[in-house]
Structures are given as C-alpha cells and as structure tokens.
C-alpha positions in Angstrom: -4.6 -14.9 3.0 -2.0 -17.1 4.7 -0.5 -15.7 8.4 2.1 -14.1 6.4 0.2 -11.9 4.5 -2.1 -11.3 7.5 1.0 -10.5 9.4 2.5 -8.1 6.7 -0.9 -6.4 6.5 -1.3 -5.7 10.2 2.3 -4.2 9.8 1.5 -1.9 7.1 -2.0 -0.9 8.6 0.3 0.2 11.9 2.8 1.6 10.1 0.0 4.1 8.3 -1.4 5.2 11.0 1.8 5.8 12.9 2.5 8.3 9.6 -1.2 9.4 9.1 -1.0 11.0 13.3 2.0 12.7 12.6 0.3 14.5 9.4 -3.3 14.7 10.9 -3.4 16.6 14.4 -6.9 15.2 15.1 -6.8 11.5 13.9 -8.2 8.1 15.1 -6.9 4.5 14.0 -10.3 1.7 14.7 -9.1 -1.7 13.8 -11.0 -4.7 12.9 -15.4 -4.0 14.7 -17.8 -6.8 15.0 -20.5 -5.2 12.6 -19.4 -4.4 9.2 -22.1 -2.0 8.3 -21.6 -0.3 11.6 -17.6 0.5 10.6 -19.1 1.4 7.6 -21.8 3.9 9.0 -19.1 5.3 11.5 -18.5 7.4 8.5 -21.7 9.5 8.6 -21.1 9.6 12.3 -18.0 11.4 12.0 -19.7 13.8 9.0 -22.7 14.7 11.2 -20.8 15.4 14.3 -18.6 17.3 12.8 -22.0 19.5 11.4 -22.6 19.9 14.4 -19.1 21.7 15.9 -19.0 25.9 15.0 -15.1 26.0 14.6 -13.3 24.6 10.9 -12.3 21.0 11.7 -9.7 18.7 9.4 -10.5 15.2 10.9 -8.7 12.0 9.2 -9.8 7.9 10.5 -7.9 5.2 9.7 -10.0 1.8 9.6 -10.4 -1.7 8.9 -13.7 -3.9 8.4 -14.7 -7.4 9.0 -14.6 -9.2 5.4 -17.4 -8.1 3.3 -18.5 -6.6 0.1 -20.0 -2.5 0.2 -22.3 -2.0 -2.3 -23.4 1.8 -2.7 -26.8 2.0 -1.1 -28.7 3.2 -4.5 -28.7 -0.5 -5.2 -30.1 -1.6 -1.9 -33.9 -1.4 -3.3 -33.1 -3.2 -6.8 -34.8 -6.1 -7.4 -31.9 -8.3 -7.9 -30.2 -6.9 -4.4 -31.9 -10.8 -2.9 -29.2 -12.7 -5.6 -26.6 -10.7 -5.3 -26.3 -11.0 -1.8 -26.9 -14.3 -1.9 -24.0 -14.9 -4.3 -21.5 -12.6 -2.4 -20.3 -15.3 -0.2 -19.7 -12.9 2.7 -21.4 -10.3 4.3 -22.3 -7.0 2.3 -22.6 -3.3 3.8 -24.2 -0.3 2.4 -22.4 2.7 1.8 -23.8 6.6 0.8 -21.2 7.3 -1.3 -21.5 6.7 -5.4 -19.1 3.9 -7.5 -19.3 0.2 -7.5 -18.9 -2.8 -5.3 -15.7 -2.7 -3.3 -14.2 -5.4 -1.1 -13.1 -4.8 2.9 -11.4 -6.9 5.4 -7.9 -7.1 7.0 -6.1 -6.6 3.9 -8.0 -3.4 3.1 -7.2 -0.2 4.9 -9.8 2.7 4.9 -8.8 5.8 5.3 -11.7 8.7 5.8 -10.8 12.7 5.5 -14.0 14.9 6.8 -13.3 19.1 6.5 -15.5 21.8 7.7 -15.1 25.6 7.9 -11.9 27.4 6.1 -10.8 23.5 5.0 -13.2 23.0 2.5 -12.0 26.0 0.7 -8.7 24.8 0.5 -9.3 22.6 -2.7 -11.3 19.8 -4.0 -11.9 17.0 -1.6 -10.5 14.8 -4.0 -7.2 16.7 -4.2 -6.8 17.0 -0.3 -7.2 13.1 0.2 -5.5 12.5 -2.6 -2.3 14.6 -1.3 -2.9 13.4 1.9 -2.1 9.3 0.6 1.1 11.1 -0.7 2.1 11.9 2.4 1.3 8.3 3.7 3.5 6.5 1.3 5.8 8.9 0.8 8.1 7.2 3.6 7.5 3.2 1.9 9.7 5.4 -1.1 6.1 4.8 -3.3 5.2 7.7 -5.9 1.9 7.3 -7.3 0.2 9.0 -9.5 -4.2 9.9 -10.0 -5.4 8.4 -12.9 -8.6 5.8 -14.3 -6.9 2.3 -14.4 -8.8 -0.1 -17.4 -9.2 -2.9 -15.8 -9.8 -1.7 -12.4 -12.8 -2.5 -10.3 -14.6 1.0 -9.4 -12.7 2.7 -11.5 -12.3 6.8 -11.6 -10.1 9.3 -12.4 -9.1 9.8 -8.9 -7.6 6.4 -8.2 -4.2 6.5 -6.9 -2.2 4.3 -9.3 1.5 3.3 -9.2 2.9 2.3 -12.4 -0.1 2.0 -14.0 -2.2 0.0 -11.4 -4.6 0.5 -9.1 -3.2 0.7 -5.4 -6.5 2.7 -3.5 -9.7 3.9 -5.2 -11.3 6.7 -3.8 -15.0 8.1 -3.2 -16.7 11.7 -1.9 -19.9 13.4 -1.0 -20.7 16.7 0.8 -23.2 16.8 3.6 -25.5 20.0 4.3 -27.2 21.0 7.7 -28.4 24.9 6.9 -25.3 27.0 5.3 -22.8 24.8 7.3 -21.1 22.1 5.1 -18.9 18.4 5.9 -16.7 17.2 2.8 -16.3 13.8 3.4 -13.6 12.4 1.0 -12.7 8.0 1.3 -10.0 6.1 0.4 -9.7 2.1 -0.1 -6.1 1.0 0.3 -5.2 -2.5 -0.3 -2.5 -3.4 1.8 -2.6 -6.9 -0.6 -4.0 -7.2 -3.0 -6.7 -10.5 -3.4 -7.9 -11.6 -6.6 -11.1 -13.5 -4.7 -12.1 -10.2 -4.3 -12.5 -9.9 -7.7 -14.1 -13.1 -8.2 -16.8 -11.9 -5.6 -17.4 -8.1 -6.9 -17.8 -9.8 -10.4 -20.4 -12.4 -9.1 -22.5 -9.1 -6.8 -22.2 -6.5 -10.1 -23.2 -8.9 -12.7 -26.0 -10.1 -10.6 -27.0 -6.4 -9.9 -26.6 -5.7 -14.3 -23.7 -4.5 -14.1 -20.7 -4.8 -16.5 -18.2 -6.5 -14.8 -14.8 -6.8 -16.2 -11.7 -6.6 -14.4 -8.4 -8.4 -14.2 -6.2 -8.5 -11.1 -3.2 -6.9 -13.1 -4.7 -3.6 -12.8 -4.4 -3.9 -8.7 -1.5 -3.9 -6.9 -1.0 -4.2 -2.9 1.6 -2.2 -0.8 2.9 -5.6 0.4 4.0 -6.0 -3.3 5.5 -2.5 -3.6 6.9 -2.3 0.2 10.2 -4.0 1.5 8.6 -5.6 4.4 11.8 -6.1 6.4 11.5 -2.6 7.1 7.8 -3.5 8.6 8.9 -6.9 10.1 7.7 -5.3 13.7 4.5 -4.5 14.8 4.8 -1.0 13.6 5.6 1.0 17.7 9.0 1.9 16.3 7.4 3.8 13.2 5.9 6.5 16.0 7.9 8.6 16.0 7.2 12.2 14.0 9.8 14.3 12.6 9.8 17.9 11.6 
C-alpha cells in the first residue's frame, strides 16, 4: 500500500471502532502489537477469561496485526508446514479456529465477538457477529448481504458480501470449562483490499495441498465502497453515539 491507502485505512479502522463502542458497552480497540501470533492468541485470552467470570458477558475487540499470513493451527504439524512458511514471504501465525489461510496487517481489521451466559442463547454466533458488522457499516450507507463468494479465499456461507464480493470472512468455535460455555465468533474486514495477499495465500495453501484458486474480483475493500472524504480526519469526530 502507498501512504494514501495506509492513511484511508487508519481512517476507516477509527472510524469502526468509534461505531463498534457505541453498539458494544464493553469493547476494546488494540491497534498494530509487535508479535503477530500474540495479537492473534489475545483471542483465547479474551475466551478463557471470560470462562472464568459467573455473570453473562457480551465482549466485542477490534484489532489490527503486524503483516502476516494465519494459517489454522491443524496445519502446524503437516509435513509441508517447513515450505510453506518458507514461501509466505512474511511472518505466519496460528490460529484455533477452522478455514484457510487468511492475510493480516494494516489494511485488515479484526473484529472478535466472545458471549457467555443468557448471550449465547440469543442465536447462532454466526448470526450475532454477523448482525453486529451490520450495524458497523450501516453508517458508510453499505448493505451487505451473508453468502459463499466463488472465487473467494476462505470461503463460507457466512461471508459478508456486498454485491456479490467478499468484504469480511468470518470464523467460530465454542470453548468449554465444566457446564460454563465462551462463543467466540471472528471477523476479517479488509479495509483495502490487496491482491499480494492473494499471491501469498495461494503460494502457503498450494504448498500445504491445498486447492488454491481465487481471483481478486471476488474481494472488495471498504476504501472501494466508502466516500473517504467523509473519513479524511483521523476518525475523533466520528465519537460521538446517538440514540
């Protein structure tokens, strides 16, 4: 990315979690950390702590990564892990979750939902985060729809597509500690979309034997879909919640 897109994406990544505190009483924004598989593992932080708390708990984070590839961790003890990392070009993080290789880095926003209690009886995870990214772009005038997008890089049904394209893909797992259960539900925004990324999820999956087939015109980016005059600031004057 040139400092133009890097500038648009740190607007829109602002701008989201200006929305995403006004929706979410008990949400946290981390930018950029030093470690990528430590943003990455901050995830099963969040689900085991909130294990550990008696009362119901919604609890949404908004994150972005280092650059890297996240490869689910089922593939971290295949024999071919040693060339596929070495043909990532970049760093590459584990994650528990299922799918395929996914990209992070500035132009990626993350967005994690974990329920507890009474929440998790309130509908699928899928369905909650999926309303919840609703809500988020519902002021950036964007209606989206889920759906599998051919073409797509981990695709699934639960994508959130606009116009037929692939704008976050989404992943979720439940965790267990005696009868008392975390739903931890994951979203992958792209804030713009990058078609190295594909290059670089192509080169990891086929090393790993996987089928790897996408184009970049099943992706799209909110800087594509966005007017970013409305963003040209640093996203302070988007603070403000209204009933």
């Amino acid at each position: 990315m040139d400092a133009k897109d890097r500038t648009r994406c740190d607007a829109l990544f602002h701008a989201l979690g200006a929305e995403l505190r006004c929706i979410v009483a008990d949400a946290t924004i981390h930018d950029t950390v030093a470690d990528p598989q430590a943003a990455v593992d901050e995830d099963i932080v969040m689900a085991r702590q909130a294990l550990g708390e008696s009362a119901a708990m919604k609890r949404a984070r908004l994150w972005r990564n280092r650059p890297c590839l996240v490869v689910p961790r089922r593939h971290a003890h295949s024999p071919a892990i040693g060339e596929a990392l070495a043909l990532a070009g970049m760093p590459v993080a584990f994650r528990k979750s299922g799918g395929r290789c996914v990209a992070h880095g500035p132009h990626v926003a993350n967005l994690t939902l974990v329920l507890t209690g009474d929440h998790v009886t309130l509908g699928a995870p899928y369905r909650q985060l999926l309303d919840l990214l609703e809500r988020l772009f519902a002021p950036m005038g964007i209606v989206g729809e889920a759906r599998s997008v051919p073409g797509s890089h981990c695709d699934g049904r639960h994508n959130f597509a606009v116009g037929g394209r692939k704008l976050a893909g989404t992943a979720a797992f439940v965790m267990q500690r005696g009868e008392r259960q975390a739903v931890l539900a994951h979203a992958s925004i792209s804030l713009h979309f990058t078609a190295s990324d594909l290059a670089a999820i192509m080169r990891v999956e086929s090393a790993l034997g996987i089928d790897a087939d996408y184009s970049a015109q099943s992706h799209v980016g909110l800087s594509e879909l966005v007017r970013m005059t409305a963003f040209a600031g640093n996203g302070a004057d988007r603070e403000t919640c209204l009933a």
